[in-house]
TORBA-680809 format. One line per 5 residues: number of its first residue (from 1); for each residue z, x, y of N, C-alpha, C. Coordinates in nm, 2 decimals, decimal comma. Layout:
NUM> Z X Y Z X Y Z X Y ~ ...
// end
This chain:
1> 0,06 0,53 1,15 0,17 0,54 1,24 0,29 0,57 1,15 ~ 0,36 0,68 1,17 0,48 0,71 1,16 0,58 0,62 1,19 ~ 0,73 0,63 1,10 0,83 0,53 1,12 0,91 0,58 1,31 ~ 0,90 0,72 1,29 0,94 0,71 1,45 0,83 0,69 1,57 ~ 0,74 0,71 1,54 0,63 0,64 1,65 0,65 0,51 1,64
6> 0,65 0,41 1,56 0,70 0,23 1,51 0,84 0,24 1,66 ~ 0,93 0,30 1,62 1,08 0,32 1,67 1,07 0,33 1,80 ~ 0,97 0,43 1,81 0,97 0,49 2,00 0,87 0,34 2,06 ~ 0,76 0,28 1,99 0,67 0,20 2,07 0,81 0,04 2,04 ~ 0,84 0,03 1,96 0,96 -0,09 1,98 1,07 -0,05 2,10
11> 1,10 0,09 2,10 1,23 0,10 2,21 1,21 0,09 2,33 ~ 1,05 0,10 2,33 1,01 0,08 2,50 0,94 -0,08 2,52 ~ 0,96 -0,10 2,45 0,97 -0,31 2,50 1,03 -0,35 2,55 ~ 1,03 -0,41 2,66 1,09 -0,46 2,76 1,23 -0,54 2,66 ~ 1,29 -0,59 2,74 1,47 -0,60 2,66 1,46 -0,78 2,58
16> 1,37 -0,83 2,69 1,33 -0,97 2,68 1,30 -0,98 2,56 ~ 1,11 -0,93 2,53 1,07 -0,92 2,42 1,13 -0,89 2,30 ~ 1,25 -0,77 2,30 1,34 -0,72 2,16 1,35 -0,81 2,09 ~ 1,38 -0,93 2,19 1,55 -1,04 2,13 1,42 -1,19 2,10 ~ 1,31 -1,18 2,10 1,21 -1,26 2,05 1,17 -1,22 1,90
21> 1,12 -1,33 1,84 1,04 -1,31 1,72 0,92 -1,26 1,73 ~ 0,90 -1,17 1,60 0,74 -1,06 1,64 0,65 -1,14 1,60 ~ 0,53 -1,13 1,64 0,45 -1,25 1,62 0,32 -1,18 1,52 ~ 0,26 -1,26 1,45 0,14 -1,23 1,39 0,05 -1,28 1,45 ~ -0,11 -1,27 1,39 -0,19 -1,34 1,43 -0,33 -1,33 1,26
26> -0,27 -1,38 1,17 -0,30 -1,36 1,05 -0,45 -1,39 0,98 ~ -0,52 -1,54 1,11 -0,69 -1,56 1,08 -0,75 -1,55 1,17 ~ -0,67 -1,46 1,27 -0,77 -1,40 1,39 -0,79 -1,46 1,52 ~ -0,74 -1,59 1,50 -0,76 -1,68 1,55 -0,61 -1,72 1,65 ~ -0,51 -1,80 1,54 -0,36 -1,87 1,60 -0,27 -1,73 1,61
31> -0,18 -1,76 1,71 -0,07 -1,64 1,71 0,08 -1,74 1,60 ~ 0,14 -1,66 1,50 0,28 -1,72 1,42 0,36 -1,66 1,45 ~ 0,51 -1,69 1,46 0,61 -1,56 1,39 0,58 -1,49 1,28 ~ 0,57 -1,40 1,27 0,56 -1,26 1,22 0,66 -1,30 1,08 ~ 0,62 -1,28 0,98 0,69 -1,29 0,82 0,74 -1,18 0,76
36> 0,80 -1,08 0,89 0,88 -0,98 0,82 1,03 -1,00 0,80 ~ 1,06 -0,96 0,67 1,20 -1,00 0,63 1,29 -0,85 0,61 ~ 1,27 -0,81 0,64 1,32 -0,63 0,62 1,23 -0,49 0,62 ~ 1,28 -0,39 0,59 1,24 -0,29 0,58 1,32 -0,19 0,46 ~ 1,26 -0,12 0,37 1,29 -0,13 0,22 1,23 0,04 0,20
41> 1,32 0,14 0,16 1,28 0,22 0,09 1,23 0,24 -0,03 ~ 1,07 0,27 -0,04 1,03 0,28 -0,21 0,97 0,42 -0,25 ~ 0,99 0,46 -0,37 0,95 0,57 -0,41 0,76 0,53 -0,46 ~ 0,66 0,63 -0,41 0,52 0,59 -0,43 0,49 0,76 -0,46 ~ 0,37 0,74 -0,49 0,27 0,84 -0,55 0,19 0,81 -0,40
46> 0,19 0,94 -0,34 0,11 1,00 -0,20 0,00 1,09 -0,23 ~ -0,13 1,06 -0,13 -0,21 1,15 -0,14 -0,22 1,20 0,01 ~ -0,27 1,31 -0,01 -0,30 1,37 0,13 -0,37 1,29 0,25 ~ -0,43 1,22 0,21 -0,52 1,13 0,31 -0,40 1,08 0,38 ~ -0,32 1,00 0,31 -0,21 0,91 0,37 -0,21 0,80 0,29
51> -0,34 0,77 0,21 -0,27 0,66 0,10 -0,20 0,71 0,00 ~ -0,11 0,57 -0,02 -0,01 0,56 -0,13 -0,04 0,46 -0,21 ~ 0,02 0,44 -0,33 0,01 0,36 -0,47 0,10 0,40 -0,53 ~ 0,21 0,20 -0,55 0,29 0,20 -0,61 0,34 0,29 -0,76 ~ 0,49 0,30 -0,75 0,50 0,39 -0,91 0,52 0,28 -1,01
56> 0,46 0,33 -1,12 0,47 0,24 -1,24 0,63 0,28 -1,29 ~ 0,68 0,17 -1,29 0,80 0,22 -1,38 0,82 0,23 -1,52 ~ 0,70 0,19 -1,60 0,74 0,21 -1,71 0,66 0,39 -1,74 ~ 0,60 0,44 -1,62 0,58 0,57 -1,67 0,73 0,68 -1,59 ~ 0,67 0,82 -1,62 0,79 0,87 -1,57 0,69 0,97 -1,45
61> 0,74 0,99 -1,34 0,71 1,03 -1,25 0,56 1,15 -1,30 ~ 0,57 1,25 -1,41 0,49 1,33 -1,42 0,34 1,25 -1,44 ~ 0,37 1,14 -1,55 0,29 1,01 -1,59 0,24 1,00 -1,47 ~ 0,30 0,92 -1,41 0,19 0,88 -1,27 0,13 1,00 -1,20 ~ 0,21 1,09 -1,16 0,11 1,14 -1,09 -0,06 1,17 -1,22
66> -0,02 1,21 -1,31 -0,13 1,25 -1,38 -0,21 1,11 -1,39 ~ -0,19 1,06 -1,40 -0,26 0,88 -1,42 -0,35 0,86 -1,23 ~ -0,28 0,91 -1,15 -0,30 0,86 -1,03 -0,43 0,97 -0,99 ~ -0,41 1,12 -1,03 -0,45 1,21 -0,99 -0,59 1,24 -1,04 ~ -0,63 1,16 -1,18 -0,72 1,13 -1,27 -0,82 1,05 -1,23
71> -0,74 0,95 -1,15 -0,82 0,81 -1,12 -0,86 0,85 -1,00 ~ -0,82 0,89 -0,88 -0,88 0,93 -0,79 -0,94 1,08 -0,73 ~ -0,93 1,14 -0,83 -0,93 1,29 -0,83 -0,91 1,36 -0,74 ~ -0,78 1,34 -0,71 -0,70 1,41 -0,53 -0,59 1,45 -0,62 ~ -0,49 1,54 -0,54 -0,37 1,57 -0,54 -0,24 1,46 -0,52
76> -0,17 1,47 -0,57 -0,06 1,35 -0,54 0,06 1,40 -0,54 ~ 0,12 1,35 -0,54 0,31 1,35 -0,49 0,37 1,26 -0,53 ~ 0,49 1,23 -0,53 0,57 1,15 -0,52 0,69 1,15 -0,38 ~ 0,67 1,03 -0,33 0,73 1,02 -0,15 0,81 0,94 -0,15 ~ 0,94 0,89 -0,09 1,01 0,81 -0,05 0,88 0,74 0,07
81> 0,86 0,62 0,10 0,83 0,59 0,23 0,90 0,44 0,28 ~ 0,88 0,38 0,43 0,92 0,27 0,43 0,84 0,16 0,39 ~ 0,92 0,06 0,38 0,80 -0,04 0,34 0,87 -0,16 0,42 ~ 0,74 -0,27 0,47 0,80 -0,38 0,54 0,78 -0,45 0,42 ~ 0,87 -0,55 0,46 0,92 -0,68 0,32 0,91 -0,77 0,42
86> 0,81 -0,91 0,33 0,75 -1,04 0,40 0,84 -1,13 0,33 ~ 0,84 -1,22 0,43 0,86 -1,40 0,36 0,75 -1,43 0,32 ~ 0,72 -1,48 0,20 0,53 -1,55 0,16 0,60 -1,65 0,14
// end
């Protein structure tokens, strides 16, 4: 799911639900409030499929991709994406 498909399926929730806490349901089982604490832009190494894997910072962008591109033998990139941030 794309960050504006996330946007368009939240903006059509009823006005009630908005103003509630989002809920999880984490062992399948009980429903919780939901343990998201933000949303956080990070810079990752992307592959075509759509997975990503964090950048190492102690390499330099070329580093990873070649490290990343090695280990899984696909093409990669480097992407801004969003990321949700939890309370643990």
């Amino acid at each position: 799911m794309t960050l504006n498909e996330l946007i368009e399926r939240l903006q059509a929730l009823p006005e009630d639900v908005r103003e509630r806490p989002l809920m999880n349901r984490p062992d399948g089982t009980d429903w919780y409030p939901g343990a998201v604490s933000g949303v956080e832009v990070s810079r990752m190494v992307a592959f075509p499929e759509g997975d990503c894997m964090v950048l190492d910072e102690d390499l330099t962008d070329e580093e990873n991709l070649k490290e990343a591109e090695d280990e899984y033998l696909s093409p990669a990139r480097i992407e801004r994406r969003a990321v949700l941030t939890f309370d643990c």
